[in-house]
C-alpha positions in Angstrom: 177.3 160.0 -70.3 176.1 157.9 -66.9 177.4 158.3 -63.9 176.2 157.0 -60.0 175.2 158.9 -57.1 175.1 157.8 -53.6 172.5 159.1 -51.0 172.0 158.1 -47.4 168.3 156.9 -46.3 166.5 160.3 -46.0 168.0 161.0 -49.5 171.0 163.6 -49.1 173.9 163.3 -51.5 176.7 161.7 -50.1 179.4 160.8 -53.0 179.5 160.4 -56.8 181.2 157.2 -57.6 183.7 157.8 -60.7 183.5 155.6 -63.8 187.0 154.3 -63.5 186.1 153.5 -60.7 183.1 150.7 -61.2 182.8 148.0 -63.5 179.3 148.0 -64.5 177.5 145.7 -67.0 173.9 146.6 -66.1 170.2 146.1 -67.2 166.8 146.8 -65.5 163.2 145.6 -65.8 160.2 146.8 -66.2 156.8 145.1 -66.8 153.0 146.1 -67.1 151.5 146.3 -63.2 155.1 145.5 -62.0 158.3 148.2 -61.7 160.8 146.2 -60.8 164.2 146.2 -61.9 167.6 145.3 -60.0 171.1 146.5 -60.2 174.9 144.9 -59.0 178.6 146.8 -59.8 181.9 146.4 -58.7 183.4 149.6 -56.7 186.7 149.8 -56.5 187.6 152.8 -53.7 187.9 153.1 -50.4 184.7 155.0 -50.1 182.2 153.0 -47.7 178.8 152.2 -49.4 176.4 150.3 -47.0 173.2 148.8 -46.7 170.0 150.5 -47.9 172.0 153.6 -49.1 170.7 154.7 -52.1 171.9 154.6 -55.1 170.8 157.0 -58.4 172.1 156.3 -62.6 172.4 159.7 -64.0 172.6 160.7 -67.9 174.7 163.4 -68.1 172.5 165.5 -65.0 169.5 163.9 -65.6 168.6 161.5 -63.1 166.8 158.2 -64.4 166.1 154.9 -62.2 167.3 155.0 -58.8 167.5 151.9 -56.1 168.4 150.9 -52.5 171.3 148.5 -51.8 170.4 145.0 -50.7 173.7 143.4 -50.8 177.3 144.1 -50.2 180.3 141.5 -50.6 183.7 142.7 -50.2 186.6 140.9 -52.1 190.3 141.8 -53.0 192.5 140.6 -55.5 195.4 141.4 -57.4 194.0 144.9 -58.4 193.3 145.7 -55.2 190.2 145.8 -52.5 186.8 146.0 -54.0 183.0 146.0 -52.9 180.3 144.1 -55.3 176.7 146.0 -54.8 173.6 144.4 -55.5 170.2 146.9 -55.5 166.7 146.3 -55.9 163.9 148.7 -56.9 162.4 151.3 -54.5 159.6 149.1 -54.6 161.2 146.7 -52.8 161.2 149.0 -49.4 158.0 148.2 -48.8 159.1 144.4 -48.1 160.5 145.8 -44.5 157.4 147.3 -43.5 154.6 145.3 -41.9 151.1 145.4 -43.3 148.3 145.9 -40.5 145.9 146.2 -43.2 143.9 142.8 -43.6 140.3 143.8 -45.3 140.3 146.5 -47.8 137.1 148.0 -49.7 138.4 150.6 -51.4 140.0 153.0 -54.3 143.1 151.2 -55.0 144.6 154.9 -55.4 143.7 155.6 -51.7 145.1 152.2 -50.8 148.7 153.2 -52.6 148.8 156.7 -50.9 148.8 155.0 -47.9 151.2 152.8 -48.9 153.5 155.0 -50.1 153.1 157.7 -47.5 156.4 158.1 -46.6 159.5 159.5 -48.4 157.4 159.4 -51.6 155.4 162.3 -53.5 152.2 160.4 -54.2 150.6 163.7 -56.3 150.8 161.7 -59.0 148.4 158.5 -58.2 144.9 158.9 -60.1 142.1 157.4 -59.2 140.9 154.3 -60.3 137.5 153.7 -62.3 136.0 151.4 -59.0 136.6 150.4 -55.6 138.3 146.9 -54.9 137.2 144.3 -52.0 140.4 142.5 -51.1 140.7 140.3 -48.4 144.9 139.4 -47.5 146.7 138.2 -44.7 149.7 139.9 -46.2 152.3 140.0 -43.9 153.9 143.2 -45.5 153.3 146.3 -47.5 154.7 144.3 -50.6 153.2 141.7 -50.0 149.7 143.6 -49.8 150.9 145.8 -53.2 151.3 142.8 -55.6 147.7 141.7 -54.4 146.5 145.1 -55.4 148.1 144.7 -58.9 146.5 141.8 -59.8 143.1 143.5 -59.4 143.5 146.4 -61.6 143.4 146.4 -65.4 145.1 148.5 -67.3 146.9 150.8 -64.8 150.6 151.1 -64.5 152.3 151.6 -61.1 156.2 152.8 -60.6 158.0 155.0 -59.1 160.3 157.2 -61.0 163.6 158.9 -60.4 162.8 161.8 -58.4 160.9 160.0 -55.7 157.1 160.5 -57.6 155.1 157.3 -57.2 152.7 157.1 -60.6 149.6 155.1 -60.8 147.9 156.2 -64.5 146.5 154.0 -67.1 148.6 154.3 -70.4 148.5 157.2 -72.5 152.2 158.6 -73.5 152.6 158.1 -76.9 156.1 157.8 -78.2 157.1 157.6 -82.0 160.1 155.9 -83.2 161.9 155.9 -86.4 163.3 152.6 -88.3 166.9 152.1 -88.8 167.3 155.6 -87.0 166.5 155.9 -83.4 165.5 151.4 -83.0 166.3 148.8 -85.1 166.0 145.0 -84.7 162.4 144.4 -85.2 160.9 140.6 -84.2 157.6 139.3 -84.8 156.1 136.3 -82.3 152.9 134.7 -82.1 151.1 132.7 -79.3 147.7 131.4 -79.7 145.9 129.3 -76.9 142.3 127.6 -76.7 140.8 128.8 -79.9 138.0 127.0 -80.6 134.1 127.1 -81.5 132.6 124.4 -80.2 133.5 121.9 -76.5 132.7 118.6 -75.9 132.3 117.8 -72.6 132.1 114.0 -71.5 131.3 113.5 -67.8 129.9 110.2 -66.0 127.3 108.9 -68.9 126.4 112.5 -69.9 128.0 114.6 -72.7 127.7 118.6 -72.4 128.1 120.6 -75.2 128.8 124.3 -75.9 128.8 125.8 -79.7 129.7 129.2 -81.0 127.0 128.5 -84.5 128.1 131.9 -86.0 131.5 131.2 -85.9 130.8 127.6 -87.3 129.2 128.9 -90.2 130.9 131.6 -91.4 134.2 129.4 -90.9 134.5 126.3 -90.0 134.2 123.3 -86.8 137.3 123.7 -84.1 136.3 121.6 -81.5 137.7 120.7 -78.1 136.7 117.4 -77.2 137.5 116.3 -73.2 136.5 113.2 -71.0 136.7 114.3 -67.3 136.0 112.3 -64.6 135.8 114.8 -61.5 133.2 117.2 -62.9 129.9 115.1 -61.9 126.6 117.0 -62.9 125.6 119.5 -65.5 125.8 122.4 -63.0 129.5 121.8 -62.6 130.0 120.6 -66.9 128.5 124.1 -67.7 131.1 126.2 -64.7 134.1 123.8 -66.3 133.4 124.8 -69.9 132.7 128.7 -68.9 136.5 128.9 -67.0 137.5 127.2 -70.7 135.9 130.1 -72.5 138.0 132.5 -70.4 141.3 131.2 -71.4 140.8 131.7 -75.1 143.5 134.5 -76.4 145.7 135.1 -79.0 148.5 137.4 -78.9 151.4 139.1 -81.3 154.3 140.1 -79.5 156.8 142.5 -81.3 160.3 143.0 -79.6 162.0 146.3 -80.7 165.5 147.6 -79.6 165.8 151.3 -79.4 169.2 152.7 -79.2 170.6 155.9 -77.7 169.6 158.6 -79.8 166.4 158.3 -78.3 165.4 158.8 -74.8 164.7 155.3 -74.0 164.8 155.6 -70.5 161.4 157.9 -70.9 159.5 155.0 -72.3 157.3 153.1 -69.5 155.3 150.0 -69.4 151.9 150.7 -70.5 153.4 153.6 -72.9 152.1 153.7 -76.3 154.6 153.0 -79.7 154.5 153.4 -83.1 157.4 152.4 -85.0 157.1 154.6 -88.8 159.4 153.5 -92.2 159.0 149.9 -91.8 156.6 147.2 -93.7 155.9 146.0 -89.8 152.9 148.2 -88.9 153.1 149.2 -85.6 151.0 151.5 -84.4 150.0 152.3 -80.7 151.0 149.4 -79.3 151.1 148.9 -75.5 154.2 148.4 -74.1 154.6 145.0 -72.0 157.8 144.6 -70.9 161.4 146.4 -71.5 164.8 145.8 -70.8 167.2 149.1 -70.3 171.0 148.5 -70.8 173.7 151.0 -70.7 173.2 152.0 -74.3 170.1 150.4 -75.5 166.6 149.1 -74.3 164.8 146.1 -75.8 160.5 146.9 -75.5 158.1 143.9 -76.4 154.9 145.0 -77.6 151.1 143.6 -77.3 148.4 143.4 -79.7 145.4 141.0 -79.8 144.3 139.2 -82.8 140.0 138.4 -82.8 139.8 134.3 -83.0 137.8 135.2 -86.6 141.5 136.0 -88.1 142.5 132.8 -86.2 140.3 130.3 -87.4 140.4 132.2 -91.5 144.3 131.8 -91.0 143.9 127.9 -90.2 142.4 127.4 -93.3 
C-alpha cells in the first residue's frame, strides 16, 4: 500500500526505495498553526541517499506527506550495511534561509508568499481578515514564520504533498462512522481560572472585581490573592484584567481513525463529526493528529461557557 520515493533538491525523481528493503515504524504530526511532522527508517541497499534529498510516502500512487533529510548515520551489522534517515517537514527549509525582514506591517498572506517564493505554489494562500505589525529580529525565515503564527487566529498553515503551501481558516468537513471507519473514542476535560469574583490584596488596599450576574444566578467562586509587587490600583486593576484572560475551559476528544478512511486527507483545523455513537460530536475542530502507517489518532476541541462550569460544581 505505501511506498517511498526519493527526489533530488529541485524535485526530480531519482529512485523508489522497495519495502523489503526499509524497516519503517513511522508517525507524523500535525497541529493547529503548526505543520510539522518528522520521519527516520532504516535503508538497507546500496543506493546513496544524502542530505536534503527529498523524500515522498505514497499510498498506492497517491502521494501524501513529503520531507527533506536532515540526518544520515550509516551502520553495518550482521545483516549487512545499512543507512538510518532522519526527515523533517518542508517547513523546516526555511531554517537555512536568512530573514532580512525585521519590521513587518502587513497581510500575513503577503508575508507567506514571500516566504515561500521558491520551489512552492503559493495559489493557495488566502488572505487574512487584517494586517499584522510585527516587529522581530528573527534570524531566519522560520524563525520569522512561527512569529507570524502566533498572531493569527484561526488559520491553518501547511504545506501538502505536491508542493502547494495552504493558508485557509477551517472549513473541510469530514464525517466519520463509529466502529466502521474510527473507533476508540476518549473524553478529557481541563478547566482553568473559573471564577466570578477576585480578591486582590496589595500594600493596605484590597481591589476587588465581581461578575454579580453570575453570582446570582449561581453561586460565589472566588479567587482570593495577597501580592506584594503590584503597588497601586492602576496596576491591581491591569493584574486582575490578565487574570480575566486566562479563564477557559476545554473538552478534548481523541478519536482513532483507521484505514478505510482517508485519514491522511484530514488537516488541523478540519471539521469532524463522528455519527452512531452516544458521544456527540459534531463539527469539532481538529487540534492535533498523529498519522501512523495504518491509523491516525485526531484530538478534538470544544469550549464549554463557565455558566455549565459553575452549574456542574454544584
Amino acid at each position: 500500500m505505501y511506498n517511498i520515493k526519493v527526489y533530488d533538491k529541485d524535485w526530480n525523481f531519482i529512485q523508489t526505495l522497495r519495502d523489503k528493503e526499509i524497516s519503517c515504524e513511522y508517525s507524523f504530526w500535525a497541529s493547529i498553526n503548526w505543520w510539522y511532522t518528522s520521519l527516520k527508517f532504516e535503508y538497507y541497499w546500496e543506493f546513496k541517499l544524502d542530505h536534503k534529498q527529498r523524500i515522498k510516502i505514497y499510498s498506492w500512487e497517491k502521494s501524501i506527506y513529503q520531507w527533506f533529510i536532515t540526518k544520515l548515520t550509516k551502520k553495518a551489522d550482521k545483516s549487512g550495511r545499512k543507512q538510518i534517515v532522519n526527515c523533517s517537514w518542508l517547513i523546516g527549509l526555511l531554517a537555512f534561509e536568512i530573514n532580512t525582514i525585521t519590521t513587518i506591517n502587513d497581510n500575513p498572506s503577503n508575508i507567506l508568499k514571500e516566504l515561500f517564493n521558491n520551489q512552492f505554489d503559493i495559489s493557495w494562500i488566502q488572505d487574512y481578515p487584517e494586517n499584522l505589525t510585527l516587529d522581530t529580529n528573527a534570524k531566519n525565515k522560520l524563525s520569522l514564520l512561527q512569529e507570524i503564527l502566533k498572531n493569527v487566529v484561526d488559520y491553518v498553515l501547511f504545506i501538502d504533498s505536491e508542493n502547494k503551501v495552504w493558508f485557509k481558516p477551517y472549513q473541510t468537513k469530514h464525517i466519520l462512522t463509529y466502529n466502521s471507519d474510527c473507533f476508540n473514542i476518549e473524553l478529557a476535560e481541563e478547566s482553568s481560572n473559573y471564577y466570578n469574583k477576585i480578591t486582590l490584596k496589595y500594600d493596605w488596599w484590597i481591589y476587588q472585581w465581581e461578575d454579580l450576574e453570575s453570582i446570582q444566578s449561581y453561586w460565589t467562586n472566588e479567587l482570593y490573592l495577597e501580592e506584594t509587587e503590584v503597588k497601586n490600583l492602576s496596576t491591581a486593576k491591569l493584574r486582575v484584567d490578565n487574570l480575566l484572560k486566562e479563564k477557559w475551559i476545554q473538552r478534548n476528544y481523541k478519536v482513532s481513525v483507521n484505514s478505510n478512511y482517508d485519514y491522511y486527507t484530514i488537516k488541523p483545523w478540519d471539521l469532524i463529526s463522528v455519527r452512531n455513537t452516544d458521544w456527540i460530536i459534531e463539527n469539532k475542530p481538529v487540534k492535533q493528529i498523529q498519522y501512523s502507517k495504518d491509523t491516525a489518532v485526531i484530538s478534538l476541541e470544544s469550549y464549554k461557557p463557565i455558566e455549565s462550569f459553575i452549574i456542574n460544581q454544584k
